[in-house]
C-alpha positions as CSV (number, residue, x, y, z in Angstrom):
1,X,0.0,0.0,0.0
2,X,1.3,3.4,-1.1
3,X,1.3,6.6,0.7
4,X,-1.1,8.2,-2.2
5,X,-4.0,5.7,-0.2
6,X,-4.3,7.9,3.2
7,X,-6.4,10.6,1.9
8,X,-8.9,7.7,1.0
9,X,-8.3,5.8,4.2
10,X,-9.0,9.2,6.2
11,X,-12.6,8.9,4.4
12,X,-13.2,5.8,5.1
13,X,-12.6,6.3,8.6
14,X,-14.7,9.1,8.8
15,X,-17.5,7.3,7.1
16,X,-17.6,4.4,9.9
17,X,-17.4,7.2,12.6
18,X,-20.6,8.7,12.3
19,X,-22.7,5.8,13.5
20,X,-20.1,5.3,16.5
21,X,-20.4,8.5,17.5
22,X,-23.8,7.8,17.4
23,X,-24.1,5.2,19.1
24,X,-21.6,5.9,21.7
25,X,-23.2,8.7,22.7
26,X,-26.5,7.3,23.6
27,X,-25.3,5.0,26.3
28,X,-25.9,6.0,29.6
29,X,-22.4,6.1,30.7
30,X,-20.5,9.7,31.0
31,X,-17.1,7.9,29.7
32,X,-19.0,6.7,26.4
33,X,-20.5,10.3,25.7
34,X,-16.5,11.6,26.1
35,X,-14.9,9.0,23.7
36,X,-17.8,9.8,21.0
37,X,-16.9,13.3,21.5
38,X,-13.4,12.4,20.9
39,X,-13.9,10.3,18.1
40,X,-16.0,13.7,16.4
41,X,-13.0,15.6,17.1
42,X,-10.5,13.2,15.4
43,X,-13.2,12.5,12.6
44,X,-13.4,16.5,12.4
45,X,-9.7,16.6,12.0
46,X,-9.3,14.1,9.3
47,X,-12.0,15.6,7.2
48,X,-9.4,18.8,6.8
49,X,-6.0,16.4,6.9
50,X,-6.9,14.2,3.8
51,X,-8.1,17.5,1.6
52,X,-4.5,18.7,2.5
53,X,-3.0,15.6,1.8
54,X,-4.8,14.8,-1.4
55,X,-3.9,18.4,-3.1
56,X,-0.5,18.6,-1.3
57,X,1.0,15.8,-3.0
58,X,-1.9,15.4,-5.6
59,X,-2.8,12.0,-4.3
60,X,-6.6,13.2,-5.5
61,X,-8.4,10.4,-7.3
62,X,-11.8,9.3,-8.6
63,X,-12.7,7.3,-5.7
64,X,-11.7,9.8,-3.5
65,X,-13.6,12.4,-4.9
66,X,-16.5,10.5,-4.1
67,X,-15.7,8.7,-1.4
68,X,-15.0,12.2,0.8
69,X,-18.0,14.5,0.4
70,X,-20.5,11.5,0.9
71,X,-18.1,10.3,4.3
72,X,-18.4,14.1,5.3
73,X,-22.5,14.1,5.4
74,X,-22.6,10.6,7.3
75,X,-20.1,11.9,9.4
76,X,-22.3,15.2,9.6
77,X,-25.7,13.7,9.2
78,X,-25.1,10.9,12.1
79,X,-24.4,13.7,14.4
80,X,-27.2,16.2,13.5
81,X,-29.3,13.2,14.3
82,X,-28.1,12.4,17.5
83,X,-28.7,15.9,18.5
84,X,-32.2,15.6,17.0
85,X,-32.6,12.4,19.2
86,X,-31.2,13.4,22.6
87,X,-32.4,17.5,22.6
88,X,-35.2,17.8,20.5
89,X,-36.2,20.5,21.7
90,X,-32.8,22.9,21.1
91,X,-32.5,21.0,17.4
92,X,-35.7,20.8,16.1
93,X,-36.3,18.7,12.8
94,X,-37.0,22.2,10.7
95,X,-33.1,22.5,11.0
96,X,-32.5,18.7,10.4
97,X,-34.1,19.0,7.8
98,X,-32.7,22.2,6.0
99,X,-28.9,20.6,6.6
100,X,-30.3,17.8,4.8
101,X,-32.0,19.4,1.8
102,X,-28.9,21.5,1.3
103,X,-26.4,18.1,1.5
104,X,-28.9,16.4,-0.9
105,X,-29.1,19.9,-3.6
106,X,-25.4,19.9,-3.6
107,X,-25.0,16.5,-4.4
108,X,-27.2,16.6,-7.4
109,X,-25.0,19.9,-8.4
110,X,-21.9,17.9,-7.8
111,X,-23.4,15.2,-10.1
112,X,-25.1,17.2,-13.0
113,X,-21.9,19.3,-12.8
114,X,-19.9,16.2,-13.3
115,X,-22.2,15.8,-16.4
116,X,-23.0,19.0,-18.1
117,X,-18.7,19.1,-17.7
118,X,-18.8,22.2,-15.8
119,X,-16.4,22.9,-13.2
120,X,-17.4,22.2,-9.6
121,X,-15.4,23.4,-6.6
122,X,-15.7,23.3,-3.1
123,X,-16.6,27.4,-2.0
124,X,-14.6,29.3,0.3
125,X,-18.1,29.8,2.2
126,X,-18.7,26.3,2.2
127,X,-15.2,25.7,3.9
128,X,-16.3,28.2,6.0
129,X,-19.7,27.4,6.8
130,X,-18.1,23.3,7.5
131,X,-15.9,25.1,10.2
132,X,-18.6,27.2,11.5
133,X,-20.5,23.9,11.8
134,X,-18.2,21.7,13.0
135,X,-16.9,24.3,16.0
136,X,-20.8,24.4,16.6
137,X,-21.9,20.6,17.0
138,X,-18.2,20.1,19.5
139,X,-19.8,22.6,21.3
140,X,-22.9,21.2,21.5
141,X,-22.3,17.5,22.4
142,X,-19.3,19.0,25.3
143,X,-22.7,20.8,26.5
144,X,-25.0,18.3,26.6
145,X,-22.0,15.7,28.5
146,X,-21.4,19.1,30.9
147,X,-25.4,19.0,31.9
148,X,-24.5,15.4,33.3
149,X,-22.4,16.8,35.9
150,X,-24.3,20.4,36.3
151,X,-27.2,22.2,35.1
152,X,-26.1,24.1,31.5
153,X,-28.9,26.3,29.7
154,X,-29.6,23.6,26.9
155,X,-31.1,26.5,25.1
156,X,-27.4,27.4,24.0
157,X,-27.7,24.6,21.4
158,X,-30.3,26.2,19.8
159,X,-28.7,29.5,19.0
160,X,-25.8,27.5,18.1
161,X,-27.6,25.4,15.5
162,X,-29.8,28.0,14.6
163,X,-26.4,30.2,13.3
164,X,-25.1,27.1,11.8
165,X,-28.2,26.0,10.0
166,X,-28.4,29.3,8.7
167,X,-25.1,29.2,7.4
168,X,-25.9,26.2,6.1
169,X,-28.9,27.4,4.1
170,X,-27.2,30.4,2.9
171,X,-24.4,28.1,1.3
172,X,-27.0,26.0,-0.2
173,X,-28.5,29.2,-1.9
174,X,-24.6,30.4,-3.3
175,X,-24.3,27.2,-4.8
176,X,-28.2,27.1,-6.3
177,X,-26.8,30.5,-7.7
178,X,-23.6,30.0,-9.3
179,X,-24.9,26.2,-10.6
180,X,-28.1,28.1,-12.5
181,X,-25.2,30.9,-14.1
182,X,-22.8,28.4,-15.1
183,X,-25.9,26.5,-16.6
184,X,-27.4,29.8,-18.0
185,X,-23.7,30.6,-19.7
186,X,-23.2,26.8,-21.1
């Protein structure tokens, strides 16, 4: 195995994280809720080292290409619906549900990019708005495993998410926007 194979490993790894955080963080026991947040964390990490890998040494290939941005929304995805499961309440399924939508809209971008041979690259908003929301759902799951030892307003998450879905949404609508011009110039 050569070097060039990391980036895609990286994925990979970030792709089976998802449902451990998941899981994980549903048992009952304090040290569970710590590793999952943990695992996020090291996941979260990955997701930027194998982008820097992959263009550093152009180890980029098809299968990673595809492999990545569908390992980032599982990795995403799986937490966004832990937080749905556990505080309802603070992540309500309107903002589930936007996240969603936008993952699923770029996707098809990605793919009818791909097929209308139009160029397709990842925003600097987009980067942005996948730091914005990855600071923001750390921040959430060290809240919820702080309420296990003292009372924390829970009501924090919502602002948090509510910034974070908004980001989200705005994203969505920048890549809507320079999709239709690139189609409306082809």
């Amino acid at each position: 195995m050569t070097l060039s194979y990391i980036p895609n490993i990286l994925s990979f790894f970030r792709l089976l994280c998802g449902p451990l955080i998941f899981l994980l963080f549903l048992e009952n026991i304090i040290f569970y809720k710590w590793i999952a947040l943990l695992i996020f964390f090291i996941g979260s990490v990955s997701d930027a080292l194998d982008g820097y890998l992959a263009r550093t040494y152009n180890w980029v290939t098809d299968f990673g290409k595809n492999i990545d941005p569908f390992a980032d929304k599982i990795f995403i995805i799986s937490v966004l619906l832990l937080l749905f499961y556990t505080v309802p309440h603070f992540f309500p399924l309107w903002m589930l549900i936007v996240v969603v939508l936008r993952d699923l809209m770029v996707t098809f971008i990605r793919i009818s990019s791909k097929k209308n041979k139009i160029s397709f690259n990842t925003s600097s908003f987009a980067k942005i708005k996948t730091i914005i929301q990855s600071i923001g759902l750390h921040l959430c799951l060290l809240i919820i495993i702080l309420n296990s030892y003292f009372p924390v307003n829970l009501k924090i998450i919502y602002y948090v998410m509510f910034f974070s879905t908004s980001i989200t949404f705005l994203t969505g609508l920048d890549y809507l926007k320079i999709y239709l011009q690139q189609i409306n110039e082809k």
